[in-house]
N, C-alpha and C positions, 0 to 999 in steps of 0.2 A: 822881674817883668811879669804883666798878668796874663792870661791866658787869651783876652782879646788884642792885647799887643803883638803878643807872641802872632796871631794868626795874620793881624797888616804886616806884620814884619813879612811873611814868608811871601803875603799874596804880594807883595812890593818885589821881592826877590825876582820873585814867576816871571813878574813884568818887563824888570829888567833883562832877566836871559832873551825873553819872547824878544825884546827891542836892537838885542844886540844879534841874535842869529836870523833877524831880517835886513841887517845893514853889511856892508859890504868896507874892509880894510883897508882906509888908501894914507899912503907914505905922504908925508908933508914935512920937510925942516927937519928930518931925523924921528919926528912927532907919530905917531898911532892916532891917528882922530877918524871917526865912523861917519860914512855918506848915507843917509838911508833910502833905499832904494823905494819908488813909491809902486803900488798896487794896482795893479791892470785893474779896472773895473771892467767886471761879468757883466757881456750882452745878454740881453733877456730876449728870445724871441720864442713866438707863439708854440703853445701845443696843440693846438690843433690843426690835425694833416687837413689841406685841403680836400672835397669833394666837387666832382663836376655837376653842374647845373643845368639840368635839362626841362625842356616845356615853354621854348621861346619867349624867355621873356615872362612867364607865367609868377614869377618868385619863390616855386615851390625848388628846395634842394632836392635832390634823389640822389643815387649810384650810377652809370654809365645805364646807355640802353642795351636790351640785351635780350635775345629772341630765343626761346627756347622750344622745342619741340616736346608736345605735351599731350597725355590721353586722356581725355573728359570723357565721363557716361555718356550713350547717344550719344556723341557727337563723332567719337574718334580722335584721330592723331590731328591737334591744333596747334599754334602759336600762340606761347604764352609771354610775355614780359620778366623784367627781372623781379618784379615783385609775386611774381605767379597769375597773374590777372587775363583774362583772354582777351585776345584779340580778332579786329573783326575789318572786314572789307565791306562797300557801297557799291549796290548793283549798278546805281546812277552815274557814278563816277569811270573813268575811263583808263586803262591801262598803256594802253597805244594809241596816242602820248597817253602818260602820266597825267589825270587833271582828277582835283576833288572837287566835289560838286557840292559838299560839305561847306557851307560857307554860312556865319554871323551866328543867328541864334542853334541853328544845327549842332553845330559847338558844345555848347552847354552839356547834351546828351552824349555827345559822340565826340570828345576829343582826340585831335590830330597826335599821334604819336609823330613829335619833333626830335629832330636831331639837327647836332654841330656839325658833326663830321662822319658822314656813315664810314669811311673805315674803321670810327673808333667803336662801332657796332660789333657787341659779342654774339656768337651765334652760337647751337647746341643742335643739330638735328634738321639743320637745313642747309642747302647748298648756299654757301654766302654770294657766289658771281649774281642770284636771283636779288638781291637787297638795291635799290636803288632812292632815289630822292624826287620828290616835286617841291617846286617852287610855289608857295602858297601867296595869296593875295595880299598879307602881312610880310610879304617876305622872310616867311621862318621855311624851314626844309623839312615836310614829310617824309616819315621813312614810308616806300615802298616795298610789296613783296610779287617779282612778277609783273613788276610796273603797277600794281594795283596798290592804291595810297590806306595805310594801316590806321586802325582808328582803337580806340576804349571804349568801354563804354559805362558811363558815369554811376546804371545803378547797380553794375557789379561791383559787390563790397568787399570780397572773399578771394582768394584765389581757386580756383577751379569752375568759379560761377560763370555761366553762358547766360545772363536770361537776355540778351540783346538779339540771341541767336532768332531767324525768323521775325527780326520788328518789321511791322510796316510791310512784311514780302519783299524787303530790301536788302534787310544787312544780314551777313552770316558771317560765323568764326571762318576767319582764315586760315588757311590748311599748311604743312612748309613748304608746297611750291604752288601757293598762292592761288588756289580754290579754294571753294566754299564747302565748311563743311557738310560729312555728311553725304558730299557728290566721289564717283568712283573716280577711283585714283586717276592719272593722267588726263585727267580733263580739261587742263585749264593749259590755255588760255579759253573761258567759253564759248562755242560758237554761238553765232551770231543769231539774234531773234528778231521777232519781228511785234515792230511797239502796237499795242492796242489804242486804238484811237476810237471816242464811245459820245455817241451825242447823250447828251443827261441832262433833266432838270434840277439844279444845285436850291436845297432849301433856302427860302429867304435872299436870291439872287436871280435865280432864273434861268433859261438855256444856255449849256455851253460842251464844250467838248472836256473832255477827261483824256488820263492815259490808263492802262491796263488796272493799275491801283487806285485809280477813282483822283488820282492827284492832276487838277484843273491844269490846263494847257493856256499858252498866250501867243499873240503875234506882237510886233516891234513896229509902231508907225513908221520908224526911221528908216525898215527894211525898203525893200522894192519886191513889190511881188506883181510886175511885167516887166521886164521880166522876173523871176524869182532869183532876189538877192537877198544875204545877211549882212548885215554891217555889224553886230553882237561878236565881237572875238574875245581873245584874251581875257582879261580880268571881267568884261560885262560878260561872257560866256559861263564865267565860275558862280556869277549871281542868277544867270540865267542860262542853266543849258539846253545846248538844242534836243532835242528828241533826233533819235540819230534814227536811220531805217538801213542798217550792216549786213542785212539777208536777205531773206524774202520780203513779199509785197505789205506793206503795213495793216496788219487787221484788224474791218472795220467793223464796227457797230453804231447803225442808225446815222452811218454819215455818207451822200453820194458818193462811189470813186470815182467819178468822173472828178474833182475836185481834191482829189487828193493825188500827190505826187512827191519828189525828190528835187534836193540841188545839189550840188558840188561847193560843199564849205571850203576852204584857202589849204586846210590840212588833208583834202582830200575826201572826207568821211562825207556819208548822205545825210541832208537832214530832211525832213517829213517837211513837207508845205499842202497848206489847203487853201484851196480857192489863190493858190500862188506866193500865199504870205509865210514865211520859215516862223516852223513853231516849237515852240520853247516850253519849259516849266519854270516855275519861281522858285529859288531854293528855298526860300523861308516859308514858303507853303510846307506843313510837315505835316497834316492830316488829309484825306481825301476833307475833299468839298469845301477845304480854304479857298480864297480869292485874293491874298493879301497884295496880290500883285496888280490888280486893274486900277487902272490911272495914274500909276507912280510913274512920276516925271509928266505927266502928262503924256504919253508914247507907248503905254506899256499897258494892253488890254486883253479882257481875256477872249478868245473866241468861238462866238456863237456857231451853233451845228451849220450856217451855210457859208461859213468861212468868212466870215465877216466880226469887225470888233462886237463884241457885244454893248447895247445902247444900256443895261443897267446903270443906275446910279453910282458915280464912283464916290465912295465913303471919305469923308474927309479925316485926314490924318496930321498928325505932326510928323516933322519930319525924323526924330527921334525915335515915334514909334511906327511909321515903314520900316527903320532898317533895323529894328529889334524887337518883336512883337515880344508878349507876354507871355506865351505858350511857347513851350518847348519841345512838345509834341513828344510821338512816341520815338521817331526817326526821322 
């Protein structure tokens, strides 16, 4: 026999033992005949462990949320993410209740830290009973610190990076019991201020009132101001909020007080009226001496220093770009 014979002989042999100690001995007629038992086939299933998906709906993957307490230069003890990123709170927005005043293009710059389920919130250096949630106009759920709704912000690249801190004279790093930072400890919740109200000539539009940041103010034809009424709640509230007056008497500049006053919003809280009409800001306004907001719906103007709408030209718009202008402002 040759030496390639010899080798099918034996791989033949192999075959056979392999075929007979995978079969199984059953008695038939006095007979030995083999049943062969057939092969579970192996389920295959995935190797990849799942991860949770946070950012409502945004498509981006990440790891759970998760609050860490954290020491930046100049700034002090902040809140940072699980990515190390800092975090930052909106003077504008309200803690009691819970409301962001952050809404549409705001976004862009300052996104909402969303969450599934704040208990599944990890925390590091902050008291967790202080974590809570708002109910956003999309229906996703901010996390809160302090009742005050937690934001990003888009041109921190880095972990440790603040530059959002100070935008606008509105947003600052939040601290872990939900101050701003930079402000002495136990201060927060903040007490109450009192809003600037400033009569100005806005370039390329003409008189009208401002608030302390130069950011233009409006009245609501739909309101009633004899008496002074809001009909602007809930979700119109989050596009338009009111200038709220929580303290003292509102201070003016270049505006009669005889013509300026309070009402009793449905939640309780004052809001500032001139000449009787409840006045507001535009969220999408995010520079001073924007106007993005006169004429929209036809109802919605800005007002002039004797409390009256202002008769400026309202600019024609699409409707497309009312509710997402092009600038994203600084805050």
């Amino acid at each position: 026999m040759s030496g390639t014979s010899r080798v099918i002989s034996a791989i033949a042999a192999v075959a056979v033992l392999l075929t007979l100690a995978a079969c199984t001995p059953v008695s038939t007629a006095g007979e030995a005949t083999y049943e062969v038992e057939p092969v579970a086939r192996q389920e295959i299933r995935p190797t990849t462990d799942p991860v949770t998906a946070v950012g409502g709906g945004s498509g981006r993957v990440t790891a759970p949320v998760s609050l860490n307490a954290a020491e930046i230069e100049d700034l002090g003890r902040v809140l940072t993410d699980q990515a190390g990123m800092t975090l930052y709170r909106y003077d504008r927005d309200s803690a009691d209740p819970p409301v962001s005043a952050c809404e549409g293009v705001c976004t862009r710059a300052w996104p909402p830290v969303v969450v599934e389920d704040v208990s599944e919130v990890v925390v590091s250096g902050m008291a967790r009973s202080l974590l809570g949630t708002v109910t956003r106009s999309d229906d996703t759920l901010q996390l809160t610190v302090a009742g005050w709704p937690v934001y990003r912000f888009a041109q921190d690249s880095a972990p440790g990076e603040a530059e959002g801190q100070g935008a606008g004279g509105v947003w600052s790093a939040i601290t872990p019991d939900g101050g701003r930072a930079g402000a002495p400890p136990g201060t927060t919740p903040d007490p109450p201020s009192a809003p600037l109200v400033t009569a100005r000539v806005l370039p390329g539009f003409g008189p009208a009132l401002t608030d302390g940041n130069g950011l233009t103010l409006y009245l609501f034809t739909a309101d009633s101001s004899a008496p002074p009424r809001s009909t602007c709640l809930d979700d119109c509230a989050r596009r338009w909020p009111p200038v709220l007056a929580e303290g003292p008497e509102p201070e003016l500049q270049g505006v009669n007080p005889a013509i300026v006053g309070t009402l009793a919003r449905p939640d309780g809280k004052q809001q500032v009226t001139v000449n009787g009409w409840p006045v507001y800001r535009f969220a999408e306004d995010t520079e001073p001496g924007q106007t993005g907001g006169h004429g929209v719906d036809g109802r919605w103007f800005v007002i002039a220093p004797d409390g009256r709408k202002s008769l400026a030209p309202v600019q024609e718009q699409a409707p497309e770009a009312a509710a997402e202008p092009e600038s994203d402002g600084g805050y």
